[in-house]
KOLBAGU-847906 format. One record per residue (C-alpha): residue in three letters; x, y, z. Coordinates in nm, 4 decimals, decimal comma, always signed. Layout:
BEGIN
   aa        c1        c2        c3
  ALA         X         Y         Z
...
REM end
This chain:
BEGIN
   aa        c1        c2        c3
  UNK   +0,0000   +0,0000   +0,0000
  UNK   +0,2802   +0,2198   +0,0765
  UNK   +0,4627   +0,1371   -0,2385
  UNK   +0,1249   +0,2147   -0,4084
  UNK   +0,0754   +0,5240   -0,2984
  UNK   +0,4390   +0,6662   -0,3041
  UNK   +0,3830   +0,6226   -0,6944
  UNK   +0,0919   +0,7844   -0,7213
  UNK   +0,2524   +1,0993   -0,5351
  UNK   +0,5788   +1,0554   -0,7901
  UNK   +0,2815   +1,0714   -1,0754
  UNK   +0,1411   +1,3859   -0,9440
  UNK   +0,4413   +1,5282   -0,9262
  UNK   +0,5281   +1,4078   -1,2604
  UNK   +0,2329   +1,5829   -1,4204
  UNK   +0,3208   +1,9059   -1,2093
  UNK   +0,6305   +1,9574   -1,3508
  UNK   +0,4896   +1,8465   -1,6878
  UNK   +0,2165   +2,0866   -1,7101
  UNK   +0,5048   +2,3740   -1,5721
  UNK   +0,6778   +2,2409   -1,8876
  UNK   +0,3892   +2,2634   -2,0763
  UNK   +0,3132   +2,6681   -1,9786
  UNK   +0,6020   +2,7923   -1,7485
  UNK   +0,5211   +3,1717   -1,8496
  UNK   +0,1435   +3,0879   -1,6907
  UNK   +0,2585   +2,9486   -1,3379
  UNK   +0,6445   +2,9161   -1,2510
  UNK   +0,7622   +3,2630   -1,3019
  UNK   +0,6501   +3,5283   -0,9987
  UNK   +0,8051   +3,8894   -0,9891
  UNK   +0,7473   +4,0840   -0,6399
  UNK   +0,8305   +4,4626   -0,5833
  UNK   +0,8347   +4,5670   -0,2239
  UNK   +1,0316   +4,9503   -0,1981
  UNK   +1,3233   +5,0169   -0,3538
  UNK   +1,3914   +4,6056   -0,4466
  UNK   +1,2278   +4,3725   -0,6505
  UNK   +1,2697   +3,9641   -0,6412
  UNK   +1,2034   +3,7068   -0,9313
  UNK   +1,1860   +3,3910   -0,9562
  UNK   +1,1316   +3,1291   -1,2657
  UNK   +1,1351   +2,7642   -1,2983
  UNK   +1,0802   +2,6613   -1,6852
  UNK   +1,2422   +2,4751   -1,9899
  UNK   +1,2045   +2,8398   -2,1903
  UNK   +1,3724   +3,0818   -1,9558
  UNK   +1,6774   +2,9660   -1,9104
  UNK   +1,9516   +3,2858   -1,8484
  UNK   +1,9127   +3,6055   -1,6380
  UNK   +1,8731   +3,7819   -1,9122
  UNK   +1,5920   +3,6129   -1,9975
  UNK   +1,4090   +3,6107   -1,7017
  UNK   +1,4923   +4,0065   -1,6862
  UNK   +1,3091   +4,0448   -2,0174
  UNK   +1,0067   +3,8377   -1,9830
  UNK   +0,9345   +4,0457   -1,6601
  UNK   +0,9784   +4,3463   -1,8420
  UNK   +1,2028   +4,4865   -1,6327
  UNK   +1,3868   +4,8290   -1,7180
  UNK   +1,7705   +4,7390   -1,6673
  UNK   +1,8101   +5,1579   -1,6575
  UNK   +1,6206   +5,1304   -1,3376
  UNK   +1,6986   +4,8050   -1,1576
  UNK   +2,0262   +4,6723   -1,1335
  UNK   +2,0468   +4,2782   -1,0323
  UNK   +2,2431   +4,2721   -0,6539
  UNK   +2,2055   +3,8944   -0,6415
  UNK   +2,1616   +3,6073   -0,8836
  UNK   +2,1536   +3,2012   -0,9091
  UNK   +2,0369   +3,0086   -1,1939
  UNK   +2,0567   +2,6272   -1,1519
  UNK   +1,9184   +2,3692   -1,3958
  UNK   +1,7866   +1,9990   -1,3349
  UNK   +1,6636   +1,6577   -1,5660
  UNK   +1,3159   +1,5905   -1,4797
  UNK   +1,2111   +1,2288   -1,5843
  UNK   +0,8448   +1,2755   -1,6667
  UNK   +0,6204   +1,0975   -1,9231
  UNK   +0,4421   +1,2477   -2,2220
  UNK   +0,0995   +1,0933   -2,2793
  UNK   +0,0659   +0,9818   -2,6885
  UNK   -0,1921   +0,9764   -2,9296
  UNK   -0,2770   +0,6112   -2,8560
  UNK   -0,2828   +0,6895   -2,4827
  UNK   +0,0230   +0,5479   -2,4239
  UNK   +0,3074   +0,7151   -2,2320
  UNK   +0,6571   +0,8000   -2,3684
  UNK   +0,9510   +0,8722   -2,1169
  UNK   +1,0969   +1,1958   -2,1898
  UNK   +1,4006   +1,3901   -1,9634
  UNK   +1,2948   +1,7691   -1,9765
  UNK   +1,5393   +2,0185   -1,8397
  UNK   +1,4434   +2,2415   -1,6025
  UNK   +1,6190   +2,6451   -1,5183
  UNK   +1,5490   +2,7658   -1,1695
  UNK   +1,6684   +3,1546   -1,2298
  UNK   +1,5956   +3,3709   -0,8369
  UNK   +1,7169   +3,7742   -0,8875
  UNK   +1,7097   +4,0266   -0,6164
  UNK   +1,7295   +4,3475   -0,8100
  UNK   +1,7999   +4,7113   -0,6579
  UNK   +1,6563   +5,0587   -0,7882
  UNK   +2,0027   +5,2481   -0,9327
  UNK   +1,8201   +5,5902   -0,7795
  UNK   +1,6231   +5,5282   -0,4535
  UNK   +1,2230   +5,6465   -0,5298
  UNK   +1,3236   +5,8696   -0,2463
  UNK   +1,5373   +6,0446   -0,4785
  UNK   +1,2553   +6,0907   -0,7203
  UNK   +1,0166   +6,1718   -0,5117
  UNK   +1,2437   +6,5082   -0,4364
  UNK   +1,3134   +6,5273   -0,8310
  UNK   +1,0043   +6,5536   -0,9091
  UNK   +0,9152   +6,7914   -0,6568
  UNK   +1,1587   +7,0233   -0,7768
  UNK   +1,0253   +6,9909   -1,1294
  UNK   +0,7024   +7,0796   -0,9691
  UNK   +0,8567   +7,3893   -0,8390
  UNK   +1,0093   +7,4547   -1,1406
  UNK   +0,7360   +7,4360   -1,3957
  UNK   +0,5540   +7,6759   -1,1552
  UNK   +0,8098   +7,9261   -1,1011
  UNK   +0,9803   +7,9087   -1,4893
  UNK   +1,3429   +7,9992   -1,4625
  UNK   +1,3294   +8,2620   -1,7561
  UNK   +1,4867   +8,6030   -1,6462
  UNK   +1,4570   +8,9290   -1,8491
  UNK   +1,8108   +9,1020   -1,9179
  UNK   +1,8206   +9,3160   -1,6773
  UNK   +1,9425   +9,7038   -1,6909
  UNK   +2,3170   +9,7265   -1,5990
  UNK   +2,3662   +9,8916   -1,2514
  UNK   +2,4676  +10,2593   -1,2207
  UNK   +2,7919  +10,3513   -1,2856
  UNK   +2,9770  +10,4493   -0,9403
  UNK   +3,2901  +10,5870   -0,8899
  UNK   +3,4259  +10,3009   -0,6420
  UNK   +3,2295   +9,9938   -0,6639
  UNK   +3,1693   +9,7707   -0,3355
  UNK   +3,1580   +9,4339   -0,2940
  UNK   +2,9089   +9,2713   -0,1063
  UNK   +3,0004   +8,9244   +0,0503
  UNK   +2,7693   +8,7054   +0,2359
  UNK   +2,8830   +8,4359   +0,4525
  UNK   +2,5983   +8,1963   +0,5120
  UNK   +2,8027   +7,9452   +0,6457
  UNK   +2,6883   +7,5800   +0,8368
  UNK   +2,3770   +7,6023   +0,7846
  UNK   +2,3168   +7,2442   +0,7920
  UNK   +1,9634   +7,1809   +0,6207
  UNK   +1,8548   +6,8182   +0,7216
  UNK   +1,9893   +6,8907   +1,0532
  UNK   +1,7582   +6,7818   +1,3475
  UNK   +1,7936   +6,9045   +1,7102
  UNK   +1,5320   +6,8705   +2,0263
  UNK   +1,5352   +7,1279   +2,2927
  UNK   +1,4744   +6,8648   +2,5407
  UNK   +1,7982   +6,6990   +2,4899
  UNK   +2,0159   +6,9971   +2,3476
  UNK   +1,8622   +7,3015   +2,4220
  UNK   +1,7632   +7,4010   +2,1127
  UNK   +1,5058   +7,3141   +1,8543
  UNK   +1,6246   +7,2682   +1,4684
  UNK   +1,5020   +7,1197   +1,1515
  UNK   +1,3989   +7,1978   +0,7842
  UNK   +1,1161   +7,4501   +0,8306
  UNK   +1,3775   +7,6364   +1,1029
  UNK   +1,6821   +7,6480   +0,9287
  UNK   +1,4937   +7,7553   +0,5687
  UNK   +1,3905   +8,0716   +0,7994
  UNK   +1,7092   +8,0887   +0,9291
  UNK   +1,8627   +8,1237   +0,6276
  UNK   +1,6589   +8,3427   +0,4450
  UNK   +1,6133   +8,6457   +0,7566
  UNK   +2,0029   +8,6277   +0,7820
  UNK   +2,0471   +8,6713   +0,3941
  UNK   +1,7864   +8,9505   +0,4107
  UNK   +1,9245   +9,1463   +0,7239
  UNK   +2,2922   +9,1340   +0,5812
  UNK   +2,1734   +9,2542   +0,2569
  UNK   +1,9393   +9,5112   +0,4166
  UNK   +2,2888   +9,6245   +0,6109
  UNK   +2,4601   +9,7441   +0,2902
  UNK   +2,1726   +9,9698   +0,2365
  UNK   +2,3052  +10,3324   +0,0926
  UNK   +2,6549  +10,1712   +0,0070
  UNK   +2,7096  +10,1489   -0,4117
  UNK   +2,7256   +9,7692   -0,4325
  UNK   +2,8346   +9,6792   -0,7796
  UNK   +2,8663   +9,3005   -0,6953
  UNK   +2,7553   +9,0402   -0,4579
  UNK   +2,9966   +8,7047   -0,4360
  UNK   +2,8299   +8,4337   -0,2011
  UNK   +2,9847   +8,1032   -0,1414
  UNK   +2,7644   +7,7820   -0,1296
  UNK   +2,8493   +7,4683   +0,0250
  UNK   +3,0449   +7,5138   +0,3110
  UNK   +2,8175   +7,2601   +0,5083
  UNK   +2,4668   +7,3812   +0,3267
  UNK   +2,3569   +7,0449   +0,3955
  UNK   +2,3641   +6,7988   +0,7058
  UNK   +2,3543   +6,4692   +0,5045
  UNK   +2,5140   +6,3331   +0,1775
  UNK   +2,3411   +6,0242   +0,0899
  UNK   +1,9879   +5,8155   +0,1309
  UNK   +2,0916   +5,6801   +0,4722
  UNK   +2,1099   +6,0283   +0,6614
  UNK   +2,5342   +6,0021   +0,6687
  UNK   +2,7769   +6,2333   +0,6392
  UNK   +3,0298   +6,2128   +0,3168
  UNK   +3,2812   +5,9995   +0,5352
  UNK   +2,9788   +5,7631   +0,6921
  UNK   +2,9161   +5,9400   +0,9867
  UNK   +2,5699   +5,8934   +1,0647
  UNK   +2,3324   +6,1894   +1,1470
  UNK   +2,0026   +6,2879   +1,3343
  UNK   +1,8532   +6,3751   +0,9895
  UNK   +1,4885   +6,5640   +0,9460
  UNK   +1,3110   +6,3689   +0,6585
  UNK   +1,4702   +6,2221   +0,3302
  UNK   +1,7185   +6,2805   +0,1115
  UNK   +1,4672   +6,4036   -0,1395
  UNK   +1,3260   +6,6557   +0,0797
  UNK   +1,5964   +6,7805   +0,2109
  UNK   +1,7783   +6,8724   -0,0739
  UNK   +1,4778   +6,9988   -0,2268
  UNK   +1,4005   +7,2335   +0,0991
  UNK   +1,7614   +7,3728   +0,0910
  UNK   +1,7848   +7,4978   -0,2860
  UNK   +1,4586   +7,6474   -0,2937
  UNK   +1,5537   +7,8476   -0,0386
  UNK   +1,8957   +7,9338   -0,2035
  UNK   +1,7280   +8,0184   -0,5677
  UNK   +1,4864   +8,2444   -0,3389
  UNK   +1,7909   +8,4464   -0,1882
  UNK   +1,9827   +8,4886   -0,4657
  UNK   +1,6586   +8,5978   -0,6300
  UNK   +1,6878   +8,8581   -0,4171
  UNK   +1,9995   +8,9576   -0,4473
  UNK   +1,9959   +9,0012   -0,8301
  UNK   +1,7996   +9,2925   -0,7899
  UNK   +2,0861   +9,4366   -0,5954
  UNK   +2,3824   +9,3887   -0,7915
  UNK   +2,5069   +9,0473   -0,9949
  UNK   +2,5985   +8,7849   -0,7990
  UNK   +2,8735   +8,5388   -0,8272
  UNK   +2,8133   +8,1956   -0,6467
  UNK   +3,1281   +8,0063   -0,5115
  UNK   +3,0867   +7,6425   -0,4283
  UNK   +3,3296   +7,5374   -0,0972
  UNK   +3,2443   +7,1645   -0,0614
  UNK   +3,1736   +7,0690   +0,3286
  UNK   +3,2603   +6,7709   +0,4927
  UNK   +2,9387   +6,6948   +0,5628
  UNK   +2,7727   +6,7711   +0,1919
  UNK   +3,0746   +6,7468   -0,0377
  UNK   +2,8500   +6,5312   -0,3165
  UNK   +2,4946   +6,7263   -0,2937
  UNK   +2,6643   +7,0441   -0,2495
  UNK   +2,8025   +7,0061   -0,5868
  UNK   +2,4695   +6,8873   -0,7296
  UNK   +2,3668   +7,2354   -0,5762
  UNK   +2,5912   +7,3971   -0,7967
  UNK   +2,4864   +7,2410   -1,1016
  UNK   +2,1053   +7,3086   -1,0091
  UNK   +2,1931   +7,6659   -0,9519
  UNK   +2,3724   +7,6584   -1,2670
  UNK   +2,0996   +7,5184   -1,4641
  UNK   +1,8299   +7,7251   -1,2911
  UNK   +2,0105   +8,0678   -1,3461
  UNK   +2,1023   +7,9799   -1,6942
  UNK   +1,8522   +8,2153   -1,8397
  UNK   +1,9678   +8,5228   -1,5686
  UNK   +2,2622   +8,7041   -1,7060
  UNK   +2,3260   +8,8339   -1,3223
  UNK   +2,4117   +8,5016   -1,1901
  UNK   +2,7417   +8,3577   -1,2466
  UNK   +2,8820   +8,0444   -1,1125
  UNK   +3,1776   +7,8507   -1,2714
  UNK   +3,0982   +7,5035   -1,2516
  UNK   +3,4155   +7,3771   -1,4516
  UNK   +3,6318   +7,4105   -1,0964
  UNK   +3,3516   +7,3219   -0,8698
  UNK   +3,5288   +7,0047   -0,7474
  UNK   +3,8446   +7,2502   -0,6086
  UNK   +3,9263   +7,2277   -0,2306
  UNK   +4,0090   +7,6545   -0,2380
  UNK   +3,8786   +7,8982   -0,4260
  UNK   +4,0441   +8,2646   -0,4892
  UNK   +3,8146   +8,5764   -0,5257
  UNK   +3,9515   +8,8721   -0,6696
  UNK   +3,8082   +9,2078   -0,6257
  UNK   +4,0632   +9,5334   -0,6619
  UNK   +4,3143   +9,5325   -0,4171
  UNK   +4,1927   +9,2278   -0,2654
  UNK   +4,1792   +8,8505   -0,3149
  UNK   +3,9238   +8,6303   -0,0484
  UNK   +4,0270   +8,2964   -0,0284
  UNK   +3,7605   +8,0459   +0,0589
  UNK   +3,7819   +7,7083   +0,2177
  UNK   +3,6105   +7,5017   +0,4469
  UNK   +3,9026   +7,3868   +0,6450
  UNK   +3,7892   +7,0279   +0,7597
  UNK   +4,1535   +6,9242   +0,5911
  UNK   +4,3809   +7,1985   +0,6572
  UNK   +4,5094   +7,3237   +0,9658
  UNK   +4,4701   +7,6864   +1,0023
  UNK   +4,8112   +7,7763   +1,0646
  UNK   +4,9190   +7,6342   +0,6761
  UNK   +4,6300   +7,8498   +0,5072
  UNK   +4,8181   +8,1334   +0,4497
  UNK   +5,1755   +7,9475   +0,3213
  UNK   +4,9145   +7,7657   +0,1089
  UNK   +4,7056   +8,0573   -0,0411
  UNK   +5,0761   +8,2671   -0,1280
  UNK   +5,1622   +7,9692   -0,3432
  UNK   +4,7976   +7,8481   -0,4791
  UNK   +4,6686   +8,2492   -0,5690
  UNK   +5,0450   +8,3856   -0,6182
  UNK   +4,9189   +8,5159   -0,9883
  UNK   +4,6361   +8,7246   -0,8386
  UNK   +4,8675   +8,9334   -0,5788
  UNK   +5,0791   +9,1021   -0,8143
  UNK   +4,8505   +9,4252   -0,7846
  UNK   +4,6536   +9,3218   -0,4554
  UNK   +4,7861   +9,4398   -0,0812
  UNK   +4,4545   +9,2885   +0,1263
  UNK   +4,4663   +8,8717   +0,1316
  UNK   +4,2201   +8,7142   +0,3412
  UNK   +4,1018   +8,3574   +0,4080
  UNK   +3,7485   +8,2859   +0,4884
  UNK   +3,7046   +7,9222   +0,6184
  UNK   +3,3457   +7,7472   +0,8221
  UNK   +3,3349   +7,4206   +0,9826
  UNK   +3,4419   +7,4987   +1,3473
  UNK   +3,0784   +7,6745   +1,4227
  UNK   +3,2187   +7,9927   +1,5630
  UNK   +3,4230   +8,3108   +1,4787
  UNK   +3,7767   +8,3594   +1,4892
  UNK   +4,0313   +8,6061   +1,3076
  UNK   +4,3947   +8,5174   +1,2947
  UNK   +4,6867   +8,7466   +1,1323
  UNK   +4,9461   +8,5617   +1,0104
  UNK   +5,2749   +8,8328   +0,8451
  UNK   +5,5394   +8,7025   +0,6287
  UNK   +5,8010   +8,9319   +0,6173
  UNK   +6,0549   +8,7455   +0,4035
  UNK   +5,8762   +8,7810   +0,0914
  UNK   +5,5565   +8,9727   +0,0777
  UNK   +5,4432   +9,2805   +0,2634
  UNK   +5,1329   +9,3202   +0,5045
  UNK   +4,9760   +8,9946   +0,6185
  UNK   +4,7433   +8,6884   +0,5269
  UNK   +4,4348   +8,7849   +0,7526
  UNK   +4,2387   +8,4007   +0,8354
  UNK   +3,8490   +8,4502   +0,9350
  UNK   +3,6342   +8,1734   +1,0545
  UNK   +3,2925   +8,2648   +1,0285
  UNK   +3,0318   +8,1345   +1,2093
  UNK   +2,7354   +7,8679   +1,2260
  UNK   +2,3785   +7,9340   +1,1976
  UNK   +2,2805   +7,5847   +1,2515
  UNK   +2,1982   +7,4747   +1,5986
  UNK   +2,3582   +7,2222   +1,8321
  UNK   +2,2681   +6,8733   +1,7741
  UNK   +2,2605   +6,6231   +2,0664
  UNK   +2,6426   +6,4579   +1,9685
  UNK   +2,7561   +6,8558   +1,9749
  UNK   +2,5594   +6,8747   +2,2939
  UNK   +2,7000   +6,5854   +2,5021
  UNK   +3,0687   +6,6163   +2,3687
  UNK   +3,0349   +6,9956   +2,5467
  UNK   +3,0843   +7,1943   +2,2679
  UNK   +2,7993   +7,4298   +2,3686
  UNK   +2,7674   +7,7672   +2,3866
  UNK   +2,8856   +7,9483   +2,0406
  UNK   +2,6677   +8,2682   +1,9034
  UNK   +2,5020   +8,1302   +1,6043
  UNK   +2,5239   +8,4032   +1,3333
  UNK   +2,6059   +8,5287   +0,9679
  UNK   +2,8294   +8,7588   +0,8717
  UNK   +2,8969   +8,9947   +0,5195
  UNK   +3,1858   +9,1775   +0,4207
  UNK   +3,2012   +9,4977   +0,2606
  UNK   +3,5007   +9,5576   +0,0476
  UNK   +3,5416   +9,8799   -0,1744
  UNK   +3,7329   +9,8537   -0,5270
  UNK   +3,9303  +10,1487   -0,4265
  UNK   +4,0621  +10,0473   -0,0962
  UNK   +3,9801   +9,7474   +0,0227
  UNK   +3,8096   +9,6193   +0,3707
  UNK   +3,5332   +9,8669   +0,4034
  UNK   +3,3650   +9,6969   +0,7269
  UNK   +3,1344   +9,4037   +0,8058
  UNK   +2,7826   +9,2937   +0,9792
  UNK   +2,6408   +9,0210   +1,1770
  UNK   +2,3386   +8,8440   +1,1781
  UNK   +2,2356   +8,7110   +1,5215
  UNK   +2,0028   +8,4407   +1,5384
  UNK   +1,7234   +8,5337   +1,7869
  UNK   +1,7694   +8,9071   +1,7367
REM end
C-alpha cells in the first residue's frame, strides 16, 4: 500500500512539472516589488539565463540593477501521454533563475526630483536682461557668509537646548540673507559674491550620513531635504539680483561634499537664463577657491583638511598670480561653528599679512555637539564689505534670535 501510494505521489508530481513544462510563463515565473527592491523567480524549460528572465518580466535594466543572482538547472524524468494513450519517457530540463534586483536611484530620490520639477514648472526659470547697474565711482563688494547652515539637521530642545530642523533652518537662512543685505543699504554695491556649500547640507546620501559615513540625526529624506535647501537658495539669490550680480562660489563641506556640488549644477541650470548670476561650474570640485576684487583677493575654504596655521603658506603659493597688484589677502574658512580672526605676516617675501576669518554657524547644536560639550557658540552670519578702491570697508552680523 505504501509502495502504491508513493507512486501515485511521484505521478502527481510528474504531471506538475509536466504541465510547468507545458506553460512555465502561466505558473512558474513570480516577480514581487516591495520599496526600492524587486525579487524574481522562474522555474521553466524556456527561460533559461538572467537575461531572460529580466526580459520576460519586463524589467527596465536603466532602473533596476540585479544585486544577487543564481540560476541552476535539473533533468526531470516525466512521461508524455501519446496519441494512442500510451506514455513516452521523456528527460525535460528544467532552469530555476531567483534575482534580487535594486533601484540604481532610490524612489526617495525621485520623489524630491520631481518635486523640484514641480517647483520649477511653476516658477519658470526665464529672467529678463536686466538694466546694468549705475555707474559708481568706487564699486563695493558685497560678501555674504551663510556658512553651516546644515539643512537636514535635526535638534530637540529637550535633549540639546535648542530646537532645529527643515522649516527652522529655511527661515534661518533666508532672515540672515535679508538682514545682511538690508545692512549694505546706501553703500554702491556693484557686486555680490556668495559662497555655497560650506556645510549647506547635514547629510550626503539616502541613509542620513555624512560624506565619510558618519551617521546623522537627519529631518526627513534625502529628497526633501535637498529639495528644501535649494529652494531656499534660488529664493535668496533671487533677491539679491535685484541688488547687484551675484557670483556663487561652491566650498564643498565635509558633511555635503556630493549634494553640495549637485547644488551647484542646479543653480547653474536654474540661473542659466539670468545674465546676473554667475557660477563657474568647470572648478567646482576645487578644495580653495580665490576671489579677486581690486586690491583684494578672499580665499575660501572650508578647512575640515587643513590646519589653520598652513592656510596662508598655502594661499601665497595656490593664488600667487592674483597678488601682483593686490595688498589685502584674506582667508574665509566654516566648519568649526564659531568666529575667529587670525593674522598671520610674512616678512621674508611679501608685505602686510594673510588675515584668516572663521565665520560662524547658523545651525543649531545637535545632541552629539551637545553631550561632547561643545555648547555655547553665538550662532550668526556675517557679510563683508570691500570697496574697489581700498579694500576692507567693514562688516555685519546676523544674530540668530535678534
Amino acid at each position: 500500500v505504501m509502495k502504491a501510494s508513493k507512486r501515485k505521489t511521484n505521478a502527481a508530481a510528474d504531471d506538475i512539472l509536466l504541465s510547468a513544462a507545458a506553460r512555465p510563463d502561466e505558473r512558474q515565473y513570480k516577480k514581487s516589488e516591495q520599496g526600492d527592491a524587486i525579487e524574481v523567480l522562474s522555474i521553466s524549460d524556456r527561460i533559461r539565463t538572467i537575461e531572460d528572465a529580466l526580459a520576460h518580466g519586463n524589467i527596465d535594466t536603466a532602473v533596476w540593477y540585479v544585486h544577487k543572482s543564481e540560476c541552476t538547472s535539473n533533468e526531470c524524468p516525466m512521461k508524455v501521454k501519446q496519441a494512442d494513450k500510451s506514455h513516452k519517457p521523456i528527460i525535460v530540463k528544467l532552469w530555476r533563475i531567483k534575482i534580487e534586483l535594486r533601484r540604481r536611484v532610490s524612489r526617495a530620490v525621485e520623489t524630491g526630483a520631481e518635486e523640484l520639477l514641480r517647483r520649477i514648472r511653476s516658477h519658470s526659470p526665464k529672467y529678463p536682461k536686466l538694466g546694468k547697474p549705475s555707474r559708481v565711482t568706487d564699486g563695493h563688494l558685497l560678501e555674504i557668509g551663510l556658512y553651516d547652515v546644515h539643512f537636514g539637521k535635526l535638534a530637540w530642545h529637550m535633549e540639546t537646548g535648542q530646537d532645529y530642523d527643515l522649516a527652522i533652518a529655511e527661515r534661518v537662512y533666508m532672515e540672515a540673507g535679508r538682514r545682511l543685505m538690508s545692512c549694505a543699504n546706501g553703500y554702491p554695491i556693484s557686486r555680490i559674491v556668495m559662497p555655497i556649500g560650506q556645510d549647506f547640507f547635514h547629510v550626503d546620501n539616502l541613509e542620513s550620513k555624512t560624506t565619510a559615513g558618519t551617521p546623522q540625526d537627519a529631518d526627513g529624506r534625502y529628497g526633501k531635504i535637498f529639495a528644501t535647501g535649494a529652494m531656499a537658495c534660488v529664493r535668496l539669490i533671487e533677491e539679491m539680483v535685484q541688488v547687484a550680480p551675484v557670483d556663487l562660489i561652491l566650498v564643498a563641506g565635509n558633511h555635503d561634499t556630493l549634494v553640495s556640488y549637485h547644488l551647484a549644477m542646479f543653480l547653474h541650470a536654474w540661473f542659466r537664463n539670468c545674465d546676473r548670476v554667475s557660477i563657474d561650474v568647470t572648478k567646482t570640485l576645487t578644495t580653495r577657491k580665490y576671489y579677486p576684487f581690486g586690491p583684494v583677493v578672499i580665499g575660501y575654504t572650508h578647512s575640515d583638511k587643513e590646519k589653520i596655521a598652513s592656510l596662508p603658506a598655502i594661499m601665497l603659493h595656490e593664488a600667487r598670480e592674483l597678488m601682483a597688484t593686490r595688498r589685502t589677502l584674506e582667508i574665509h574658512t566654516g566648519h568649526r561653528h564659531k568666529a575667529s580672526e587670525h593674522v598671520y605676516t610674512n616678512t621674508d617675501t611679501y608685505a602686510g599679512g594673510v588675515r584668516v576669518r572663521t565665520l560662524p554657524s547658523l545651525s543649531a547644536t545637535d545632541a552629539w555637539h551637545a553631550a561632547s560639550g561643545y555648547v555655547g557658540a553665538m550662532r550668526a552670519a556675517e557679510a563683508y564689505l570691500w570697496s574697489e578702491r581700498s579694500g576692507y570697508v567693514g562688516h555685519f552680523s546676523a544674530n540668530v534670535g535678534e
